[in-house]
Each structure stands twice: as structure tokens, then as C-alpha cells.
C-alpha positions in Angstrom: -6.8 -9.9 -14.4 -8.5 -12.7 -16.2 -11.6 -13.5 -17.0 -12.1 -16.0 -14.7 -12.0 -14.1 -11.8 -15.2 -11.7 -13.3 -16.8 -14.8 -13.7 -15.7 -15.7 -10.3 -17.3 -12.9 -8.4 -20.3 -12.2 -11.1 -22.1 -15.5 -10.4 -21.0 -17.0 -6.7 -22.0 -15.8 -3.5 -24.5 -13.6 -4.2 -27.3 -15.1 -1.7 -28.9 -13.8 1.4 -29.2 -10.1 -1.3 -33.0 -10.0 0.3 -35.1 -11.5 2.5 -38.6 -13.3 1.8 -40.4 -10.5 2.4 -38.5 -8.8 -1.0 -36.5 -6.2 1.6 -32.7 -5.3 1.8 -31.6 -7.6 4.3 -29.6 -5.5 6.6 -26.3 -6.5 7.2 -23.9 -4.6 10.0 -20.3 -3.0 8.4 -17.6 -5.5 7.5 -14.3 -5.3 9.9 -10.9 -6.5 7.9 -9.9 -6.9 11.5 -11.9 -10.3 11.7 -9.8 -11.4 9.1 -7.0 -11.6 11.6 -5.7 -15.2 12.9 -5.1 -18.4 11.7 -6.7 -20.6 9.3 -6.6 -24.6 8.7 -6.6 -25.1 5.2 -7.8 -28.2 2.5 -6.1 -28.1 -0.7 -6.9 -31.4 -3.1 -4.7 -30.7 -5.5 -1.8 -30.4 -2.7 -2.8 -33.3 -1.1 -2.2 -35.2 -4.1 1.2 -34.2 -4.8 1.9 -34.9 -1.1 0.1 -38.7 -1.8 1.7 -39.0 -5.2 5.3 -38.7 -3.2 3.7 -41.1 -0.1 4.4 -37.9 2.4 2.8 -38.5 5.7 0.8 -34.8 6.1 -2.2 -34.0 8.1 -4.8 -30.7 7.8 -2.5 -28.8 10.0 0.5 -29.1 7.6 -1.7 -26.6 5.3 -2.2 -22.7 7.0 -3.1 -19.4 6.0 -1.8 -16.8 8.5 -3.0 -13.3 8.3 -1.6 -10.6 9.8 -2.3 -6.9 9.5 -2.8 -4.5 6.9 -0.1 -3.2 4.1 1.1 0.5 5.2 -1.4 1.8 2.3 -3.8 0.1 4.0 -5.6 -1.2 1.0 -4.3 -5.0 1.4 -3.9 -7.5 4.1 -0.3 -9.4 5.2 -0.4 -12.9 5.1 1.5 -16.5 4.7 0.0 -19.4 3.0 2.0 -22.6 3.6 1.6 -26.1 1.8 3.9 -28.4 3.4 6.5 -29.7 1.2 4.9 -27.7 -2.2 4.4 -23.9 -1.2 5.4 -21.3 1.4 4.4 -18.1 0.1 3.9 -14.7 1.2 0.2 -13.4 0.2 -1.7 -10.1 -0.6 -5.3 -9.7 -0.2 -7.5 -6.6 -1.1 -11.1 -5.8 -1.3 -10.7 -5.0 -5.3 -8.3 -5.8 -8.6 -7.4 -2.5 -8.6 -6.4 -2.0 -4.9 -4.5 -5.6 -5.2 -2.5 -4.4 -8.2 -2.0 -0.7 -6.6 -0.4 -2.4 -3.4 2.0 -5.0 -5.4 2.9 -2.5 -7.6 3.9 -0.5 -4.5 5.6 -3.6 -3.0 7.7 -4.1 -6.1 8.7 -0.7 -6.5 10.6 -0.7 -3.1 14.1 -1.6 -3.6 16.6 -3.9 -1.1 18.1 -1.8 1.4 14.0 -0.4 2.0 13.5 3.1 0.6 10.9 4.2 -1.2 10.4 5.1 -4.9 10.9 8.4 -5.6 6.7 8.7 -5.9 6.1 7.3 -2.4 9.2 9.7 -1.1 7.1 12.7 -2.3 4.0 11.3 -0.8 5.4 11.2 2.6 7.3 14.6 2.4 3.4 15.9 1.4 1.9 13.8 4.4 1.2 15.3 7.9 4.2 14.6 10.2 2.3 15.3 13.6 -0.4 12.8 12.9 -0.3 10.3 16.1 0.2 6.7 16.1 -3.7 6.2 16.5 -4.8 8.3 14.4 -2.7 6.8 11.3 -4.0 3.6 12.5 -7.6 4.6 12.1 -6.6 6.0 8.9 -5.3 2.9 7.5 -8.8 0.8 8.2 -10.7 3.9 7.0 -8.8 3.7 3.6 -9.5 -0.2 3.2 -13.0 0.6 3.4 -12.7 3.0 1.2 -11.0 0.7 -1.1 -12.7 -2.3 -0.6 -16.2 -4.2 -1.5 -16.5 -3.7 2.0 -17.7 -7.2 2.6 -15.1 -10.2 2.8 -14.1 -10.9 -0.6 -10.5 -11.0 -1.6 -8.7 -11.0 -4.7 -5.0 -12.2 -3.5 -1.1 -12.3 -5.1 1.1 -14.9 -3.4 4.7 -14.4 -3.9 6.7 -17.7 -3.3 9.0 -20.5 -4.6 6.6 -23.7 -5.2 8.4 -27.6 -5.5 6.8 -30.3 -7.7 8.4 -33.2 -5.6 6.8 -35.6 -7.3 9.0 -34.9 -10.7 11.7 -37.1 -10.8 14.5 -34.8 -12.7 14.3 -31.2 -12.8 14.0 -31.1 -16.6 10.7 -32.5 -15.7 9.7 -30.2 -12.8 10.2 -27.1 -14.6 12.1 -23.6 -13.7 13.0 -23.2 -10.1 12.8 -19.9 -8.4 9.9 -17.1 -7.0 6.7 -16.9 -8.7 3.8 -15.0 -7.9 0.1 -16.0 -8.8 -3.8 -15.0 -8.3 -6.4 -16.3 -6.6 -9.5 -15.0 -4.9 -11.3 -15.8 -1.2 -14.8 -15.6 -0.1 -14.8 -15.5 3.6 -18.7 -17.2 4.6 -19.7 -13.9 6.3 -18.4 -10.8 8.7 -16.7 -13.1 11.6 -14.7 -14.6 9.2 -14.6 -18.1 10.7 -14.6 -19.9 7.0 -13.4 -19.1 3.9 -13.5 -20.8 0.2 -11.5 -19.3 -2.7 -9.1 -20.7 -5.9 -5.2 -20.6 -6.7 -3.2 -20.8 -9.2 0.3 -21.9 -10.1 1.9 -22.2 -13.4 5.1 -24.1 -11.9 2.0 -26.8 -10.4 -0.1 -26.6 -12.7 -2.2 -25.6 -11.1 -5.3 -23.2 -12.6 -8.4 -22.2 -10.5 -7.6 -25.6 -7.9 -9.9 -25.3 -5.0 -8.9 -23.8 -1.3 -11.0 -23.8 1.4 -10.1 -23.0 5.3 -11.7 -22.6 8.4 -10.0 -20.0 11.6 -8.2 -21.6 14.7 -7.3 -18.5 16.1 -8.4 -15.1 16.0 -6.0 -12.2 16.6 -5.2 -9.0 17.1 -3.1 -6.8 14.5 0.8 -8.8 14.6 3.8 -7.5 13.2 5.4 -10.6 11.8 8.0 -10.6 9.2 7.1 -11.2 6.2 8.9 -10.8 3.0 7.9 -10.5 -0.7 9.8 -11.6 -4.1 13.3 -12.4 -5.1 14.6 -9.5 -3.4 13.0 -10.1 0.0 11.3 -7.1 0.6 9.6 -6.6 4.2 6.0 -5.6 4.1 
């Protein structure tokens, strides 16, 4: 990870750490659940590619949809969609090292679905008999675990981006998946608003602004959604 992203976490968002009266404010136990739901999302730098190419848009042609949690249970399963520039698949996590544990276990799945050999002799170890709720507990008890237990997010996104406002594709670059970083502050536990960066090399985009605010809350979905050339499910 760069620097950028210490810097990133080191300096912003660090209010509300005590109250006037010098005591630990008390603050109640983060849920990732309320991250669940649908988001509207501002993006400057997308809305102006989209006004570079005269594209008629609107706030609701920019999403972020999150889902559920990866089956480590260290990330959360999401889409970020920029109409016209970037649909991507996305990855958050509570940590750098959780984020690069769970894409490294993403990318180490092959096409047909099976496991690595590694994550083969984890589930041969694992208990068999555990229920369906039980292994769901387990899951939110391990992103806890795992997390800054408060709603900060590194993320991965995992997509093919278009530069329409190139006019040959000498001039817009490779074509094809790329994946990126960027990070998310959510404003506090419910989750209703979030600000954060991303990047793009294909864009050019480094550290552009994103900001978003939830429609819709949910409950835990199992959408389909793939991740990298290969289209693996996760």
C-alpha cells in the first residue's frame, strides 16, 4: 500500500476522540451489517468525463451497492458503477492486511471454483457439523476481529474502466480489467454517508474524490458478483 493511504487514515477523521469534559466519549460497537444497502454516489472527476463527451447523467447513474461479507468474512461484497466510465466489482475491509488477505484469496481461486490447495486443507481441518447460524455468527465475529472495528474501509475494485472521451484508442490507453485502491470513511455507525478516494491508472485518476449517501438499507443479499479476468464468483 502507499503512502498515501497512512497519510489518509493518520490525519482525517480523528474528531469526536473525547468529549469537553477530557473523557472517552463512549461510542456503542460498530455493526458491518449497516453497511448494507445502496448508496448515491458524487464523483467529479466522473462527471467530467461524462461532460467532456456531453452525456446526459444524473446522481443516480453513480451507485455503490454492498452486499454481504466475503466467506472469510474479513471483507465486504460490493459494486461500484459510474455510468458510461466504470462498473466494477469492490472489496472492502476494516485493515490493509485483511483487504490484501481476502484478494489474495479471491485470486487464488481458479475458473471452474475450487479452492487452492491451502484453502482445501482449511476446510478438510474445519468442523463439518457447524450449523448454518452458527457459521454466520462466525463470519461477523471474524470481521471484528479483523477490522478497526469502526467504519473505515480500505477497498480493491476489480473492473474494466472506458476513457470515452479519447478519440482513438492509441489515445485512451490499454483496454481490459484493472483493479485499484481506494479507502471510505463511512460518517459514523448507521452508515448513512460516506467520503473516501479512488484511483485509476487507465483514468488517471489518483486519490479523485468519492462521496455517497445510502437510499436503501438491507439485509445480507446474495447477488452475483464476479471478480477479474476470469470471472470468479465471490
Amino acid at each position: 500500500m502507499d503512502d498515501w493511504q497512512d497519510a489518509a487514515f493518520s490525519s482525517r477523521h480523528m474528531h469526536n476522540r473525547n468529549n469537553r469534559s477530557g473523557k472517552a466519549k463512549h461510542r456503542s460497537a460498530f455493526d458491518v451489517r449497516k453497511t448494507f444497502g445502496s448508496y448515491a454516489v458524487k464523483c467529479p472527476a466522473w462527471q467530467k468525463l461524462l461532460n467532456a463527451t456531453d452525456s446526459a447523467h444524473s446522481e443516480q447513474d453513480a451507485t455503490l451497492e454492498l452486499y454481504r461479507l466475503t466467506e472469510n468474512g474479513e471483507g465486504v461484497v460490493g459494486e461500484l458503477s459510474l455510468h458510461s466510465v466504470l462498473h466494477a466489482s469492490v472489496i472492502l475491509a476494516g485493515s490493509r492486511d485483511s483487504l490484501r488477505k481476502t484478494v489474495s484469496e479471491l485470486e487464488s481461486v481458479d475458473v471452474d471454483g475450487d479452492a487452492a490447495e491451502d484453502d482445501e486443507n482449511d476446510q478438510e481441518d474445519g468442523d463439518d457439523n457447524a450449523d448454518e447460524e452458527e457459521s454466520e455468527r462466525d463470519r461477523f465475529e471474524t470481521f471484528e476481529k479483523n477490522s478497526f472495528r469502526s467504519p473505515k474501509f480500505w477497498f480493491r475494485w476489480s473492473g474494466a474502466p472506458t476513457d470515452n472521451t479519447q478519440k482513438t484508442p492509441e489515445e485512451a490507453g490499454p483496454t481490459g480489467t484493472e483493479t485499484e485502491l481506494g479507502y471510505m470513511v463511512f460518517s459514523g455507525n448507521d452508515c448513512r454517508k460516506f467520503k473516501g478516494t479512488i484511483n485509476c491508472t487507465r483514468l488517471k485518476w489518483k486519490n479523485v474524490a468519492l462521496t455517497g449517501h445510502k437510499i436503501v438499507s438491507r439485509s445480507e443479499s446474495d447477488a452475483q458478483v464476479t471478480w477479474g479476468e476470469d470471472g470468479v464468483e465471490i
